[in-house]
KEKE-3310 file (N, C-alpha, C; in steps of 0.2 Angstrom, whole numbers, plus 5000, padded with zeros to 4 digits):
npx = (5389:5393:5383:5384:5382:5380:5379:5380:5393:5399:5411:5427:5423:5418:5421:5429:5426:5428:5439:5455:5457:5448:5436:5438:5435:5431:5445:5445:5436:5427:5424:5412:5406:5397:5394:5383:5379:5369:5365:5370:5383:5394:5404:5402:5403:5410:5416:5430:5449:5452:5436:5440:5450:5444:5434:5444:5448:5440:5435:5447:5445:5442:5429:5412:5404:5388:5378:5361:5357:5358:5353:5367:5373:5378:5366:5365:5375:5378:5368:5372:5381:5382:5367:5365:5362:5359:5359:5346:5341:5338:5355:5368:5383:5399:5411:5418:5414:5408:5392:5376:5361:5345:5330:5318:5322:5323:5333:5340:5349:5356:5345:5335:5325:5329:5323:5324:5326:5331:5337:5333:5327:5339:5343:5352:5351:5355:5365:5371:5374:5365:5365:5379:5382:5370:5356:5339:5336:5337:5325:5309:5301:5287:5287:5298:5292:5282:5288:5294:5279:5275:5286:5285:5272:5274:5281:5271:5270:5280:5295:5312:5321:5321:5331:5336:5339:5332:5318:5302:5287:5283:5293:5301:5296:5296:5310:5312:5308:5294:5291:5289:5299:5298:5292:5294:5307:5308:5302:5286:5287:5292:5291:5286:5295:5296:5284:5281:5288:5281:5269:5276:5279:5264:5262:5267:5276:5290:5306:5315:5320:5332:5342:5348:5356:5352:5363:5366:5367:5352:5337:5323:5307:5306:5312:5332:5343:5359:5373:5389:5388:5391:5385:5379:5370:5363:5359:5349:5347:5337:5330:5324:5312:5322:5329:5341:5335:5333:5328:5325:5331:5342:5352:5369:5378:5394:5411:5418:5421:5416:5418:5433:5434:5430:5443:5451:5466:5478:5487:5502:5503:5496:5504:5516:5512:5509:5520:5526:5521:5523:5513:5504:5492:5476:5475:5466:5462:5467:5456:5448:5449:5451:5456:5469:5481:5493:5494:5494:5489:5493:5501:5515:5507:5512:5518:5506:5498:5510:5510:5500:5484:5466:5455:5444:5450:5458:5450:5446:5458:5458:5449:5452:5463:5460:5453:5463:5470:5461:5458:5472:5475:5466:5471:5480:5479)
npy = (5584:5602:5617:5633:5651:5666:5686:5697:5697:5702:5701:5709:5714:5713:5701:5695:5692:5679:5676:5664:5671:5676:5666:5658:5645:5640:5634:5621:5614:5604:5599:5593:5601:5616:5634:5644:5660:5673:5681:5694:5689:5689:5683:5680:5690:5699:5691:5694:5691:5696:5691:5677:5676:5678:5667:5655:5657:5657:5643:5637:5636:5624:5621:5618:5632:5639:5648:5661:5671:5691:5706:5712:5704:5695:5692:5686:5680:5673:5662:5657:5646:5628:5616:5610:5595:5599:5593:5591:5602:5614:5620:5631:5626:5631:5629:5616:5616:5627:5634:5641:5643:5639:5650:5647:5635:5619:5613:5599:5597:5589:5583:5593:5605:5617:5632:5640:5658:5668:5685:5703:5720:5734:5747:5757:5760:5772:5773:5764:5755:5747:5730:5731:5733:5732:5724:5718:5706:5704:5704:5691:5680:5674:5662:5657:5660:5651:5640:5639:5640:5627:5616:5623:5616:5603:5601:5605:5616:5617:5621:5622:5630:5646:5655:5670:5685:5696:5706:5698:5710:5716:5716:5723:5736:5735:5738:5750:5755:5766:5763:5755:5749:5756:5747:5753:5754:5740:5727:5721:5707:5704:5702:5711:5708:5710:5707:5694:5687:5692:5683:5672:5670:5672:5661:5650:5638:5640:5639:5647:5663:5667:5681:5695:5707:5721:5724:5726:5718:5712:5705:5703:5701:5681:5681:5684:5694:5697:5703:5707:5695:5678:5662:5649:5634:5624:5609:5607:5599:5588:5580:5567:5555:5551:5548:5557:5568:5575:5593:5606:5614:5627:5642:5649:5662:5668:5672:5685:5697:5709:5710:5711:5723:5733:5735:5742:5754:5761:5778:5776:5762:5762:5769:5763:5751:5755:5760:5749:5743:5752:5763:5773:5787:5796:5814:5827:5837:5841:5835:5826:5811:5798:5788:5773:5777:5782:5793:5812:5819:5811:5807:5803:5790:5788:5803:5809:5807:5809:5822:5828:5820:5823:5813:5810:5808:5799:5787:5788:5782:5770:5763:5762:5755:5744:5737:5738:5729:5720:5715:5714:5703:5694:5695:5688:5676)
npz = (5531:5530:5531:5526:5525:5518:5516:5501:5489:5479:5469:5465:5476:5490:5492:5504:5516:5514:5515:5521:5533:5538:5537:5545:5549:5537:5533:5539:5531:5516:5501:5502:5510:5509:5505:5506:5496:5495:5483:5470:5470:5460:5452:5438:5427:5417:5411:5408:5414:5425:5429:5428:5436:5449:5449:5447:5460:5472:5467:5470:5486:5499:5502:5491:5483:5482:5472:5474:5461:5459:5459:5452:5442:5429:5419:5406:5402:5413:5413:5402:5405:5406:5411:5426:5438:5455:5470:5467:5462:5447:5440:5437:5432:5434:5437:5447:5460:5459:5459:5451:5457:5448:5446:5458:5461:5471:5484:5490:5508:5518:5519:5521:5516:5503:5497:5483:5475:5464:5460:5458:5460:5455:5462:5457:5443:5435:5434:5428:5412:5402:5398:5398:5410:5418:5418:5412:5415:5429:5435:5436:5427:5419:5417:5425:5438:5437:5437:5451:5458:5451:5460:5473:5475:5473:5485:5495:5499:5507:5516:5523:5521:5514:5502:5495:5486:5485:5496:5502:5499:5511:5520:5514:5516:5531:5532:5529:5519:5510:5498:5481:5473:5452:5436:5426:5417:5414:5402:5397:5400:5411:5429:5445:5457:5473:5474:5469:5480:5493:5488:5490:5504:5509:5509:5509:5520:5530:5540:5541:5532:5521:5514:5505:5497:5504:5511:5525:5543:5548:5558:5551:5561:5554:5545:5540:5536:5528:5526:5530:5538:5541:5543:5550:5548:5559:5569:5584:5597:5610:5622:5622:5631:5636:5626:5612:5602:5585:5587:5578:5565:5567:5566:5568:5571:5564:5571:5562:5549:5553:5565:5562:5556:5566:5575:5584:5584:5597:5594:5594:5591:5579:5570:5570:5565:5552:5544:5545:5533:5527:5521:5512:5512:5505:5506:5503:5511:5528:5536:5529:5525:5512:5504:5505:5494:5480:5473:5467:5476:5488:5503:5515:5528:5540:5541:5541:5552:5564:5562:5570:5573:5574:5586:5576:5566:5567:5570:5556:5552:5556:5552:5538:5540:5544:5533:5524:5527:5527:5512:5509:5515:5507:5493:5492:5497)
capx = (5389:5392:5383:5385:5374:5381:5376:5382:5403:5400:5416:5430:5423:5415:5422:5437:5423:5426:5446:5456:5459:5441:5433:5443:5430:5433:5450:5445:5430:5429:5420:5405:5401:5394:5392:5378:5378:5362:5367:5375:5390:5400:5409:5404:5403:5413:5421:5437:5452:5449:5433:5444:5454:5442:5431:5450:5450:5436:5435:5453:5443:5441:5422:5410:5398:5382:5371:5356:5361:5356:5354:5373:5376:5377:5363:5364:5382:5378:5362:5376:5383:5378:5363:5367:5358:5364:5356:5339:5339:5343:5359:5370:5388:5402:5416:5415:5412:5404:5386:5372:5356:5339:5325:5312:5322:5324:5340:5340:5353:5356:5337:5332:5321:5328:5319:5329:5322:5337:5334:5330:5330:5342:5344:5358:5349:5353:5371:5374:5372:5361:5368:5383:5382:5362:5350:5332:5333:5337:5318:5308:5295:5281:5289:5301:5287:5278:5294:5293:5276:5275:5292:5281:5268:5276:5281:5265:5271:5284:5302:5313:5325:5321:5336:5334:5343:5329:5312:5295:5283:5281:5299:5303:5292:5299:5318:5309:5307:5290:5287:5290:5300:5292:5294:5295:5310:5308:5299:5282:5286:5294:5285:5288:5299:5294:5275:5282:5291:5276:5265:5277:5280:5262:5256:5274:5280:5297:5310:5320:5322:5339:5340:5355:5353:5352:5370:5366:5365:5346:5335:5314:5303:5309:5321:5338:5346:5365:5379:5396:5386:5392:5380:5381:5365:5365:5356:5350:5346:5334:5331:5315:5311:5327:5337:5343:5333:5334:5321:5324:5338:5344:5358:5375:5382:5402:5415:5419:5424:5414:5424:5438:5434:5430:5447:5455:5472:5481:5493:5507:5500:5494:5509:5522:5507:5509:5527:5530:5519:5523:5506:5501:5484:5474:5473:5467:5460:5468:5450:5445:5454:5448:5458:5476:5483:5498:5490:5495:5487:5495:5508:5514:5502:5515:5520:5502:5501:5515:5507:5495:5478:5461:5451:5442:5455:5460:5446:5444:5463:5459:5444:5454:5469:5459:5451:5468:5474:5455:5461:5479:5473:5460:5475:5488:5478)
capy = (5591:5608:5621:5641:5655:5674:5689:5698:5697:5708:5701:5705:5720:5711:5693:5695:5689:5672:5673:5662:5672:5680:5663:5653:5638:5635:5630:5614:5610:5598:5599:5591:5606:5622:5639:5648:5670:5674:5686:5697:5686:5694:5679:5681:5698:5701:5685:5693:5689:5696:5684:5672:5674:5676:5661:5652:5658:5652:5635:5631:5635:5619:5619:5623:5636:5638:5654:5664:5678:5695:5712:5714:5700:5696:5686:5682:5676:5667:5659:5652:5640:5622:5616:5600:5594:5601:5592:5590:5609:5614:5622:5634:5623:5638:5624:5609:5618:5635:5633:5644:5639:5644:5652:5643:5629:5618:5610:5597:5597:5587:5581:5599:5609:5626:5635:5647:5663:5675:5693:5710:5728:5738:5755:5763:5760:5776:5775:5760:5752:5742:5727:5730:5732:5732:5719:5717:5699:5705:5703:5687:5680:5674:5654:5654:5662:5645:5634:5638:5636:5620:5617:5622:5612:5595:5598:5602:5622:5615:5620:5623:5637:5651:5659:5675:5690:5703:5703:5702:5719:5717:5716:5728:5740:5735:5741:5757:5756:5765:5763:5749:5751:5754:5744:5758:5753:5736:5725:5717:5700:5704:5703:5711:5704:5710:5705:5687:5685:5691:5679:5667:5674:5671:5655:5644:5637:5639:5639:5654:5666:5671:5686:5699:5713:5729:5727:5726:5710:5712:5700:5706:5692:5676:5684:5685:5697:5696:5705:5704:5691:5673:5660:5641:5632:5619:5603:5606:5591:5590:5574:5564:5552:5549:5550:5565:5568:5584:5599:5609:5618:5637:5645:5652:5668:5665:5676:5688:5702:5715:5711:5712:5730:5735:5734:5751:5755:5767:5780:5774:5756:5762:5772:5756:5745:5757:5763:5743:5743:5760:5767:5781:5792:5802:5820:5832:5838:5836:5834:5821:5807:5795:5779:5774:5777:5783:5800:5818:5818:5806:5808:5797:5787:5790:5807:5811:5804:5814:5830:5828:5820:5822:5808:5807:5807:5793:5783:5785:5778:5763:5759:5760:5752:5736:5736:5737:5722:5713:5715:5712:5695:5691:5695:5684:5670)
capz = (5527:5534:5528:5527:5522:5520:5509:5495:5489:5473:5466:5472:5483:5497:5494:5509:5520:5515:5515:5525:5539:5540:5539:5548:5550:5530:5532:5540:5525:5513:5495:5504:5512:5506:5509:5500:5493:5494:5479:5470:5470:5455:5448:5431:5426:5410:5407:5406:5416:5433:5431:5429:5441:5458:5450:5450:5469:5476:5467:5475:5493:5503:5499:5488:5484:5479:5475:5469:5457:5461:5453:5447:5438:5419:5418:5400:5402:5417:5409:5396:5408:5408:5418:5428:5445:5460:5476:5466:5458:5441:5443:5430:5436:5435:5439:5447:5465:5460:5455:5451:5456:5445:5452:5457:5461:5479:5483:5498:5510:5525:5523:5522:5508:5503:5492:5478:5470:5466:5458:5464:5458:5456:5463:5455:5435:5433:5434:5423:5405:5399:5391:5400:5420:5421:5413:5412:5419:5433:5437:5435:5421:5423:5417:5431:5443:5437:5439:5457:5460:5455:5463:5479:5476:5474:5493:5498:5502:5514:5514:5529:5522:5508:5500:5489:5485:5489:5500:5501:5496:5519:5523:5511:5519:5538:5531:5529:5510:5510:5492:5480:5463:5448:5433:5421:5415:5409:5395:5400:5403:5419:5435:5450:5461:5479:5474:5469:5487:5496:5487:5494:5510:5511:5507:5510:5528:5533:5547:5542:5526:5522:5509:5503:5496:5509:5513:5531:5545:5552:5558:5554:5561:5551:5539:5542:5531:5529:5522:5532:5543:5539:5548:5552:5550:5563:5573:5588:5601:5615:5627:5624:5635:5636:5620:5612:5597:5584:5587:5572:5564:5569:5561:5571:5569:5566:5571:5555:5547:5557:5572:5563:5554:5573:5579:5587:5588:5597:5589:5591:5586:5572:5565:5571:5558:5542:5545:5543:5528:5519:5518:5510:5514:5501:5510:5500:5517:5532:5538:5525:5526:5507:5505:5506:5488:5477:5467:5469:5485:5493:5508:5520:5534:5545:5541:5543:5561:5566:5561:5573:5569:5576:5585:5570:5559:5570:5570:5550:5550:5559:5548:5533:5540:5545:5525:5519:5528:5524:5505:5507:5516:5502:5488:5496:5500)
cpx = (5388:5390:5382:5382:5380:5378:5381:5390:5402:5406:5421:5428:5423:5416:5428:5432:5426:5435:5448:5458:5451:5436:5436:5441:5432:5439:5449:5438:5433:5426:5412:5404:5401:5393:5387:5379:5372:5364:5371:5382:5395:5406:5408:5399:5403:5416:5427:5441:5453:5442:5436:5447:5451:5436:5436:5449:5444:5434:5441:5450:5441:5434:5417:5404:5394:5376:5366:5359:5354:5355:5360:5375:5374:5373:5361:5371:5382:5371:5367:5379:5380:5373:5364:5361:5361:5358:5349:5338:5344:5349:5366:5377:5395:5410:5415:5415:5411:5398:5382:5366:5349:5334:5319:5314:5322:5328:5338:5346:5353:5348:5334:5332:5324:5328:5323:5327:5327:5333:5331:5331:5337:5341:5348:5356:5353:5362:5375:5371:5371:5363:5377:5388:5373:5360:5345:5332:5336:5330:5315:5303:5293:5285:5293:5297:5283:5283:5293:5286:5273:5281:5289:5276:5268:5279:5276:5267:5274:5290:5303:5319:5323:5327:5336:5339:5339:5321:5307:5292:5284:5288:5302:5302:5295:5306:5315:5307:5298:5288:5292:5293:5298:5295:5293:5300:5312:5302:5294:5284:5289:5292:5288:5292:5298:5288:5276:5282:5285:5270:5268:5279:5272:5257:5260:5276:5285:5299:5313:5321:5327:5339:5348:5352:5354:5356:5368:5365:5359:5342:5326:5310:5306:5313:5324:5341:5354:5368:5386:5395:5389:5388:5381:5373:5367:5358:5357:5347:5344:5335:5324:5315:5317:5335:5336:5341:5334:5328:5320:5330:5338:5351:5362:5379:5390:5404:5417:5422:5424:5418:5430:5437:5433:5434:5449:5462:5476:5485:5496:5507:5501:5501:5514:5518:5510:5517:5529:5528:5519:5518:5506:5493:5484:5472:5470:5466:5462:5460:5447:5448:5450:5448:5465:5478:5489:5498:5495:5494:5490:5499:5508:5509:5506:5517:5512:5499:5500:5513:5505:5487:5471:5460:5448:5443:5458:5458:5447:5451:5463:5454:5448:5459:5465:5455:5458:5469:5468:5457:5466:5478:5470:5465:5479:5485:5478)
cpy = (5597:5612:5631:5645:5664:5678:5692:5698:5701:5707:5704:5712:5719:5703:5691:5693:5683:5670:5669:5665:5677:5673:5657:5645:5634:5633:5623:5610:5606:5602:5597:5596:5611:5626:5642:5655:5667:5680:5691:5692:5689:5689:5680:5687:5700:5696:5688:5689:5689:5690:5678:5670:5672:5669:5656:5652:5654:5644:5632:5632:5627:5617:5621:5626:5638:5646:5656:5671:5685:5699:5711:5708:5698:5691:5683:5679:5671:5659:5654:5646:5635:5619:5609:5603:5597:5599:5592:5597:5610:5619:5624:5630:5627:5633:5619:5609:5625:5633:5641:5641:5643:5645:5648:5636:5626:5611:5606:5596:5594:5586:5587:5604:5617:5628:5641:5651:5669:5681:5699:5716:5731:5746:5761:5763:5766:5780:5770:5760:5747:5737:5725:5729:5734:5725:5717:5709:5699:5703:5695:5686:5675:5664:5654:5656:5654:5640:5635:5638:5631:5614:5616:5617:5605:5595:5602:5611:5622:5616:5620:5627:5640:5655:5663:5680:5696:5702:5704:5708:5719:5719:5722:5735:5741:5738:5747:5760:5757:5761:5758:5753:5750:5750:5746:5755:5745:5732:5722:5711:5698:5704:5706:5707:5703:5705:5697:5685:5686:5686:5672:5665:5673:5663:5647:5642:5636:5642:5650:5655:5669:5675:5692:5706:5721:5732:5729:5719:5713:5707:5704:5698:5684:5678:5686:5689:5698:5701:5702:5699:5682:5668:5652:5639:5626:5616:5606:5601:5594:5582:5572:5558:5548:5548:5556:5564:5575:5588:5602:5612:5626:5636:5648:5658:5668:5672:5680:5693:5708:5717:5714:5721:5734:5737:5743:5749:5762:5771:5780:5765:5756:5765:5766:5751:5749:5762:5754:5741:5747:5762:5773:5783:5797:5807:5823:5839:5838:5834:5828:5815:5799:5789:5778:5774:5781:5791:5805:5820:5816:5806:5801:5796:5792:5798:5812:5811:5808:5821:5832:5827:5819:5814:5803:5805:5799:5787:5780:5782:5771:5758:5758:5755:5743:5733:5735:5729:5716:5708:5713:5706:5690:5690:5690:5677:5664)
cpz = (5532:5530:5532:5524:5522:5514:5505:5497:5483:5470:5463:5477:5490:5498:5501:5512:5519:5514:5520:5531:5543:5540:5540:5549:5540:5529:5533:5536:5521:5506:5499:5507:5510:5509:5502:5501:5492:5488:5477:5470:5465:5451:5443:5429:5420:5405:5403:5412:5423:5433:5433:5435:5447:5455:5451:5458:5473:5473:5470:5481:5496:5501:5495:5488:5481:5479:5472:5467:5462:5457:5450:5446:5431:5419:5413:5402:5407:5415:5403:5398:5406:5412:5419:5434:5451:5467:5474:5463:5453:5446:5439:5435:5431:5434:5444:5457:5464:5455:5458:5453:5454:5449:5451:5460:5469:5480:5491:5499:5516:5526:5523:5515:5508:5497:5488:5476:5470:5461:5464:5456:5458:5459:5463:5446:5433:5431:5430:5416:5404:5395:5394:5407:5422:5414:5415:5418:5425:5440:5434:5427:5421:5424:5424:5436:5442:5439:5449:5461:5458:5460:5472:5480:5476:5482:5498:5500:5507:5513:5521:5529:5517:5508:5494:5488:5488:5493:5497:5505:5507:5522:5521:5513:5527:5537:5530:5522:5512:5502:5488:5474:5459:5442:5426:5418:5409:5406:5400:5401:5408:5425:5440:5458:5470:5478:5474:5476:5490:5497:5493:5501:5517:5510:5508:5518:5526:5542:5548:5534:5527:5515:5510:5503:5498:5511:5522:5536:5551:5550:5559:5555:5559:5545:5541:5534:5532:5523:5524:5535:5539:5545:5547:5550:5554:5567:5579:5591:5607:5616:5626:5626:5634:5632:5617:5603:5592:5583:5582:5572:5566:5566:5567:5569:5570:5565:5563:5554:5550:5564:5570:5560:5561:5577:5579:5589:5590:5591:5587:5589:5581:5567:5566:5563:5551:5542:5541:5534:5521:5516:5515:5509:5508:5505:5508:5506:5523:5537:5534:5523:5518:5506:5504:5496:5487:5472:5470:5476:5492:5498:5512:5525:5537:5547:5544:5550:5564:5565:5566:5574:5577:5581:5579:5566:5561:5569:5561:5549:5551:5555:5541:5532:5542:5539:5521:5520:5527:5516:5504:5510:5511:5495:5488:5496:5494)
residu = (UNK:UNK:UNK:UNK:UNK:UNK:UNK:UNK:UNK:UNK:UNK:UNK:UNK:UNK:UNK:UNK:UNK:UNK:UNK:UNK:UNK:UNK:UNK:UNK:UNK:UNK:UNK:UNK:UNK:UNK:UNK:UNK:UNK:UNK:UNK:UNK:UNK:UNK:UNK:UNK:UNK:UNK:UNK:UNK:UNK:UNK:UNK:UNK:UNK:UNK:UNK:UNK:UNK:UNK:UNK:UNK:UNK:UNK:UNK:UNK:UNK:UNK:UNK:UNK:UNK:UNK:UNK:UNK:UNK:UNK:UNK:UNK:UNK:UNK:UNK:UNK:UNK:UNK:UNK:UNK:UNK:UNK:UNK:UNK:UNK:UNK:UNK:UNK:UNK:UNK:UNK:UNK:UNK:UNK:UNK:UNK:UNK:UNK:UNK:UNK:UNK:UNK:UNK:UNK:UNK:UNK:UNK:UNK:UNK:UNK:UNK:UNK:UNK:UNK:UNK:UNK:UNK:UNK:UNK:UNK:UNK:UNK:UNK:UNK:UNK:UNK:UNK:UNK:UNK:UNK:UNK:UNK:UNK:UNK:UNK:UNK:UNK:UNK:UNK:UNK:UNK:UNK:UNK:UNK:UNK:UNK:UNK:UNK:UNK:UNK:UNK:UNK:UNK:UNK:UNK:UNK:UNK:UNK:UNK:UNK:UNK:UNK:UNK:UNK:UNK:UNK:UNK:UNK:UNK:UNK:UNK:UNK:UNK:UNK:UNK:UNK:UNK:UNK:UNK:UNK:UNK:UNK:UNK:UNK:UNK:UNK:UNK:UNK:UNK:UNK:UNK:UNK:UNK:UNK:UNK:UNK:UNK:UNK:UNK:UNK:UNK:UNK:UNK:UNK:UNK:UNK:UNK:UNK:UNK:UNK:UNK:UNK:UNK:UNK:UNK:UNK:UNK:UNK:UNK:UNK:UNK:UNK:UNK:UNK:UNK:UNK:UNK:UNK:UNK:UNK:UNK:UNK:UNK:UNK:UNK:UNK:UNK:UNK:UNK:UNK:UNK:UNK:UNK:UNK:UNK:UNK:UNK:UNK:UNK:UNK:UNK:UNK:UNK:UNK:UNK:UNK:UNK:UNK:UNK:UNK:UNK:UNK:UNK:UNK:UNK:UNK:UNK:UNK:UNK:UNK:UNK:UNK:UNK:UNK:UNK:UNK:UNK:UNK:UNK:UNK:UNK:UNK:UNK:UNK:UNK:UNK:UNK:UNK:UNK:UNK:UNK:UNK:UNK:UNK:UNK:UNK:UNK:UNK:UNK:UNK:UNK:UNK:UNK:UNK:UNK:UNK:UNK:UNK:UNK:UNK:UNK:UNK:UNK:UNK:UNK:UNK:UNK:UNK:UNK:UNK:UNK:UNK:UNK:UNK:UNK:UNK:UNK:UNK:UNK:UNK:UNK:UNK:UNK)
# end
């Protein structure tokens, strides 16, 4: 069993990470191996037909996946699922390779304990609907706070990976978050969701905590926080007195997305690329370059180019133009 770890896909915003030509390694998987979202994943949302669709897309993937829910997802509709076993954790089963797994829970893999605790805050409350793109269970209570520690205590405070969606009150504070969100908005029988992770941040041994959320790939201390980051956990092997035994596990950073959002092309590159494609640029500015689209706005890529375009204008063509083709790979696939 191979397994993978990445952070949030916000369905389908940010799921092209896991396309066939950005995770090139899952074309050659099986069912038997997994990749875990630490959050936010986005598959079920609204239970309408786009649901449908990208939970279709990733259950035909080669392997299957596994995650902890985050702030945006519909956590009464995903709570509707079924709860089967999934490697020893309860486990909301989506299709018959996409599971959810409940908080609290600790799924072994390959011989190895990882402990689940999904949720977090939100930080845009203020821009959603309650009920309909926010929900209070977004935070925990006090029962699943208890399911996981006794969950810790039948293996004595020993895991060998944590996977969450947001951190603990310490890490939280190292991202440079001084202040902690308040819990003004929801019903008492929520708990703080930092203050949980801290408890357990300080009282649990592990190897490595992986965690979502921030929307960036930084490593503070023993947390690895990922977004575009997709990571290998893997056996290393050393030599003792003469056979080659395993030391402990570390994780791999696989080639990705970021590289490919990275690429630069020339001008004339880049006008050959969207000449063949037929783009079209929102200008309203020629200084401000938005997203490729079809509106009022709109002119030719090309046409635009040819004008004459800044560096900058250049640069923001080339970031748009390697998002187009993430998307148009993600769509196709």
């Amino acid at each position: 069993m191979r397994i993978f770890i990445t952070g949030d896909t916000h369905c389908p915003h940010d799921i092209h990470k896991l396309n066939s030509k950005n995770f090139k390694v899952g074309n050659t998987l099986t069912k038997d191996d997994i990749v875990i979202i630490c959050g936010d994943a986005g598959f079920v949302w609204s239970g309408d037909k786009s649901d449908q669709w990208w939970i279709k897309w990733i259950t035909q993937k080669p392997w299957t996946t596994v995650y902890v829910d985050g702030n945006h997802e519909n956590h009464p509709l995903l709570n509707s699922y079924p709860e089967v076993d999934f490697h020893g954790a309860r486990a909301h089963q989506i299709t018959d390779s996409l599971y959810h797994i409940k908080r609290g829970e600790i799924m072994t893999l390959n011989n190895e304990r990882y402990f689940c605790f999904g949720g977090a805050f939100s930080h845009d409350v203020e821009y959603r609907i309650e009920g309909k793109s926010w929900w209070q269970e977004e935070l925990p209570t006090q029962n699943e706070v208890d399911n996981a520690m006794r969950n810790l205590n039948k293996v004595n405070n020993q895991v060998d990976y944590i996977i969450t969606h947001d951190v603990a009150t310490s890490t939280h504070i190292q991202l440079g978050f001084l202040a902690l969100p308040d819990m003004e908005r929801y019903d008492k029988k929520y708990i703080h969701l930092n203050k949980v992770l801290q408890n357990i941040m300080d009282t649990v041994e592990f190897k490595v905590w992986f965690a979502g959320h921030y929307h960036v790939n930084k490593r503070i201390d023993k947390v690895q926080i990922l977004y575009d980051d997709i990571v290998e956990i893997k056996k290393q092997k050393k030599i003792v007195f003469g056979q080659e035994t395993d030391e402990e596990e570390y994780y791999q950073r696989l080639e990705g997305i970021q590289e490919i959002m990275s690429r630069k092309f020339t001008k004339d590159e880049l006008l050959e690329r969207v000449k063949k494609e037929k783009l079209y640029v929102n200008s309203r500015k020629m200084d401000t370059i938005e997203h490729f689209s079809y509106n009022e706005y709109a002119v030719k890529v090309e046409d635009f180019i040819q004008s004459g375009i800044t560096n900058m204008e250049l640069d923001a063509l080339n970031y748009l133009y390697n998002q187009y083709t993430i998307t148009k790979d993600t769509l196709n696939d």
